[in-house]
C-alpha positions, 0 to 999 in steps of 0.5 A, spaced: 500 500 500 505 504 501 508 503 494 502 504 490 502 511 494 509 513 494 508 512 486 501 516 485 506 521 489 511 521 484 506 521 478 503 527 481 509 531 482 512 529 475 506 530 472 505 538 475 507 544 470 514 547 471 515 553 473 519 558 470 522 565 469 525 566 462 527 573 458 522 572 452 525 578 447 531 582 448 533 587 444 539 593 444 538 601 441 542 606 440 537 612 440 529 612 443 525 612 437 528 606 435 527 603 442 519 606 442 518 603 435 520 596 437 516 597 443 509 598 440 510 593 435 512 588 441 506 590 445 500 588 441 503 580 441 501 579 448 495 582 447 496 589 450 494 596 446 500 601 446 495 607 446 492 604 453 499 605 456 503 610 454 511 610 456 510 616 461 505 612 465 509 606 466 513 605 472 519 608 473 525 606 477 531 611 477 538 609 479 544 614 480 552 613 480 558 618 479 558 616 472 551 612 471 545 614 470 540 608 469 532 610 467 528 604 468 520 603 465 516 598 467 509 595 466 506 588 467 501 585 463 498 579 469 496 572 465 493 569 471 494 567 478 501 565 477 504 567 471 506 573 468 510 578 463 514 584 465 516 589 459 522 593 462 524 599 458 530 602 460 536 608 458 543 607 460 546 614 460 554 613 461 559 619 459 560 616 453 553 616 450 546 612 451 543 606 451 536 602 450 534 596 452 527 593 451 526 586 455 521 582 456 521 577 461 516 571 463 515 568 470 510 563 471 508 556 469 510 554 462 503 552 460 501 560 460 507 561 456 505 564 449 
């Protein structure tokens, strides 16, 4: 009898869905426009409309060094109870110029992932 539960036990831990935490798409850019182009040509594949949430109105998280200057924006668009996709906008200013990243990131279970 403890065989048979210990292997239904076993059945049912292997059979769950994992839970995952992958970067789905990440891109690099020299100057805004291009980074706010990709952006809103991204944002409608995960069901998102670019004109409901305007970069300005996305979170934003500043972080300043000596010679670094990071500007971070984010929304997050929730899928269900456990799973999730973060896009994350963010401006490196050092001294010898600028930079953009876009990321978007999954976090959830693999059967939720698009």
């Amino acid at each position: 009898m403890k065989k048979i539960i210990l292997i239904l036990a076993l059945l049912l831990l292997t059979s769950c869905n994992k839970y995952i935490v992958q970067n789905i798409y990440e891109k690099s850019y020299v100057t805004e426009e291009q980074a706010t182009i990709d952006i809103y040509n991204q944002l409608p594949l995960y069901s998102i409309n670019p004109d409901s949430v305007p970069l300005n109105t996305w979170i934003e998280n500043i972080i300043k060094n000596d010679t670094i200057f990071i500007e971070q924006k984010m929304i997050r668009k929730v899928v269900n109870e456990k799973s999730n996709y973060v896009f994350r906008l963010s401006k490196y200013t050092y001294p010898s110029g600028i930079n953009y990243d876009f990321l978007i990131r999954f976090s959830g279970k693999e059967k939720d992932l698009k």
